[in-house]
C-alpha positions as CSV (number, residue, x, y, z in Angstrom):
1,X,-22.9,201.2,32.0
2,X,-20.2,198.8,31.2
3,X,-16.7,199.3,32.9
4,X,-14.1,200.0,30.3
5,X,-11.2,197.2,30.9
6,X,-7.9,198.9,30.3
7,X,-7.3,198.2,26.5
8,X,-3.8,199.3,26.4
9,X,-1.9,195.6,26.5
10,X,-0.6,194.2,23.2
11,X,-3.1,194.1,20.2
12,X,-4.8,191.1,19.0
13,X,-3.6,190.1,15.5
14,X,-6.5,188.3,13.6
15,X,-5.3,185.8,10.9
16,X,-6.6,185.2,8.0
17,X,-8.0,181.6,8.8
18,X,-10.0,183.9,11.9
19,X,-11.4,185.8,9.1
20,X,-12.6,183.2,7.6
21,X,-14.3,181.8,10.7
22,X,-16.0,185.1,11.4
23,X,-17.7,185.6,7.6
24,X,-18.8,181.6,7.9
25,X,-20.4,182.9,11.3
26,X,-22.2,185.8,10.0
27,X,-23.0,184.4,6.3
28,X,-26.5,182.5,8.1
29,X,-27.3,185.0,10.3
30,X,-27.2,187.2,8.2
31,X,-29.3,185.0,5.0
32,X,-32.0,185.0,7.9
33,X,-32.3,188.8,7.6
34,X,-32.1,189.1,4.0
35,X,-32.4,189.2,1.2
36,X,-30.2,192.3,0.6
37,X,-30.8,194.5,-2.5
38,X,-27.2,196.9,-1.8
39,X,-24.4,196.8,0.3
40,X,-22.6,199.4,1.8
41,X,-19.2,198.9,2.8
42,X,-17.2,202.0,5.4
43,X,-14.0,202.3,3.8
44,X,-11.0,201.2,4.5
45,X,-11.9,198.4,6.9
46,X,-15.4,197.3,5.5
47,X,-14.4,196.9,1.9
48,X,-12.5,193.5,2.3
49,X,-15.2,191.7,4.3
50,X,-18.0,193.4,2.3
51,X,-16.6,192.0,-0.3
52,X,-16.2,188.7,1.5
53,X,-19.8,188.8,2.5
54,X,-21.0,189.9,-1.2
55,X,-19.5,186.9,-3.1
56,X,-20.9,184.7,-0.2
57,X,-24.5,185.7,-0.2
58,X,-24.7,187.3,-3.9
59,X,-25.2,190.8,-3.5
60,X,-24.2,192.9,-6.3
61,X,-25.0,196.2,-6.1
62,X,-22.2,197.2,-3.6
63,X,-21.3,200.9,-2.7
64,X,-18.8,202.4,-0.3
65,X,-19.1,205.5,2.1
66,X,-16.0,206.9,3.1
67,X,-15.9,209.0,6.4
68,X,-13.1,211.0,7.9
69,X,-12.6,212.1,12.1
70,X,-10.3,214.9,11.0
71,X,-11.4,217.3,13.5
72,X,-12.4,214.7,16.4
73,X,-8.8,215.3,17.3
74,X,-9.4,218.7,18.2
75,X,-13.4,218.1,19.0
76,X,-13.4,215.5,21.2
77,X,-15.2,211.8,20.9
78,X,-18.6,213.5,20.8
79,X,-17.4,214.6,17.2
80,X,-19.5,213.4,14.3
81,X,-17.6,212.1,11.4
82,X,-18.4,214.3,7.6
83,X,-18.6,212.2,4.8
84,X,-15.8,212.3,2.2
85,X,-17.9,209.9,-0.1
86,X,-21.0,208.5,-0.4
87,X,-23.7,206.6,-3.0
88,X,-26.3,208.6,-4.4
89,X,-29.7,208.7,-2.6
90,X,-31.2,207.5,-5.4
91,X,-29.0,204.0,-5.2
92,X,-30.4,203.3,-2.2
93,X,-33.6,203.9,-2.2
94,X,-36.1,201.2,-1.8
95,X,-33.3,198.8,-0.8
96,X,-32.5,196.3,2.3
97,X,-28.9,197.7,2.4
98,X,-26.0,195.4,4.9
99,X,-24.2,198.5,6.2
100,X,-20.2,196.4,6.7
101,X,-17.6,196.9,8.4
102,X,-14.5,195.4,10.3
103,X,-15.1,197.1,13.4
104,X,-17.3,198.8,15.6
105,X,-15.2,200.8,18.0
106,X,-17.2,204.1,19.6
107,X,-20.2,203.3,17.3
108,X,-19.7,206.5,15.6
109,X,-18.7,205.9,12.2
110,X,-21.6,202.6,11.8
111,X,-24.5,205.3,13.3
112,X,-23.5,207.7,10.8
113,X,-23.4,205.8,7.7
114,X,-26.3,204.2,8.9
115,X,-28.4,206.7,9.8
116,X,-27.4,208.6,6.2
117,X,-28.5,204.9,4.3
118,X,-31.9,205.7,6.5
119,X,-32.1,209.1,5.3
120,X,-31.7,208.1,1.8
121,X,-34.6,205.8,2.1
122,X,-32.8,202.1,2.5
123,X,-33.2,200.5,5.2
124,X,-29.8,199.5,6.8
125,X,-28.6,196.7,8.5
126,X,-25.4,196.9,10.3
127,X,-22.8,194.5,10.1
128,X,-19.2,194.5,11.9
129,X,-16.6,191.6,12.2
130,X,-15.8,192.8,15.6
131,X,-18.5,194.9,18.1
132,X,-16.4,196.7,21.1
133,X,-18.8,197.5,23.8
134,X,-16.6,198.9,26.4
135,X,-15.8,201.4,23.5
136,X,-18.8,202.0,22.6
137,X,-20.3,205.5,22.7
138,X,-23.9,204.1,22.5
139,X,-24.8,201.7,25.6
140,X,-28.4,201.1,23.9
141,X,-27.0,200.4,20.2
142,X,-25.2,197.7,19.3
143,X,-24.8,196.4,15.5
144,X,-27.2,194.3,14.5
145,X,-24.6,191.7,13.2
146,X,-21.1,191.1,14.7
147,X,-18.7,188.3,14.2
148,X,-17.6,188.2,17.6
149,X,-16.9,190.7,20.9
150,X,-13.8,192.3,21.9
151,X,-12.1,194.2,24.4
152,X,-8.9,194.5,23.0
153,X,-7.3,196.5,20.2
154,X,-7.8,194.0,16.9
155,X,-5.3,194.2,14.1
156,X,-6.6,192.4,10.7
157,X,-4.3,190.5,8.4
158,X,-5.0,193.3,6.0
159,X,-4.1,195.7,8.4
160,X,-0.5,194.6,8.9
161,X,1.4,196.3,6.5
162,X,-0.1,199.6,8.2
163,X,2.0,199.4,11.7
164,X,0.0,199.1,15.2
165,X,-1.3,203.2,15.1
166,X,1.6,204.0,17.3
167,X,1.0,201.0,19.5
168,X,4.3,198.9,20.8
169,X,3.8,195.4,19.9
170,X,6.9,192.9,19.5
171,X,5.0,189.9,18.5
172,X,4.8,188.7,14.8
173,X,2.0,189.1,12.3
174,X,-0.3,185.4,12.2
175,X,0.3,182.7,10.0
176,X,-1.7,180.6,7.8
């Protein structure tokens, strides 16, 4: 099991030039995989680097799934997220479907999404700008795309205007 390296220093603020860097990374990697008839992007963080990755390599048939952790507070981690919204089985169906988002943290919201995309009958392929593994929940999953690894809290430049989720950070946002 991997040790857990105490995460609670200052946030890593990615810039928009970093971004960049990551999609060019993935955009080959993730052409040797494909093609991709859907996309699925995990809303909020997934839908700006879906999008990214869609005008890049094409795709057009592009869906969200939105999941909410409402009672994971009370729970625990071991709580499984319920879906607020999500495509219509019948949408995916048939398809190789890029499951996107901007961060795999405990794994829990990319397993659920893409385990629903498996149910429907597509056959997902998960994709994350940023795989945590010392947050992980999973030790034996792992995306099967990821920009880059982390062990620090990552703040994107959309991200900004949301505050540091009641973290103290002095520094100032990245510029391009």
């Amino acid at each position: 099991m991997l040790m857990r390296p105490d995460d609670s220093g200052p946030p890593r603020l990615i810039s928009w030039a970093e971004v960049d860097e990551l999609i060019d990374g993935l955009i080959p990697r993730i052409q040797l995989l494909g093609p991709f008839g859907a996309m699925v992007m995990i809303t909020r963080g997934g839908v700006i680097p879906g999008g990214l990755l869609a005008e890049a390599l094409s795709i057009q048939h592009l869906l969200t799934a939105s999941v909410d952790f409402v009672a994971a507070a009370r729970a625990s981690m071991m709580a499984w997220p319920s879906f607020l919204q999500f495509p219509d089985p019948d949408l995916l169906r048939g398809r190789r479907t890029l499951v996107v988002d901007d961060v795999w943290g405990s794994g829990r919201t990319s397993i659920a999404v893409r385990d629903r995309v498996n149910a429907a009958g597509g056959t997902p392929v998960s994709c994350v700008l940023h795989y945590h593994p010392y947050r992980s929940l999973f030790s034996d999953t792992k995306p099967d795309l990821y920009g880059d690894v982390t062990d620090v809290y990552v703040v994107y430049p959309w991200e900004i205007d949301r505050g540091l989720l009641g973290r103290d950070y002095a520094g100032q946002p990245p510029q391009n």
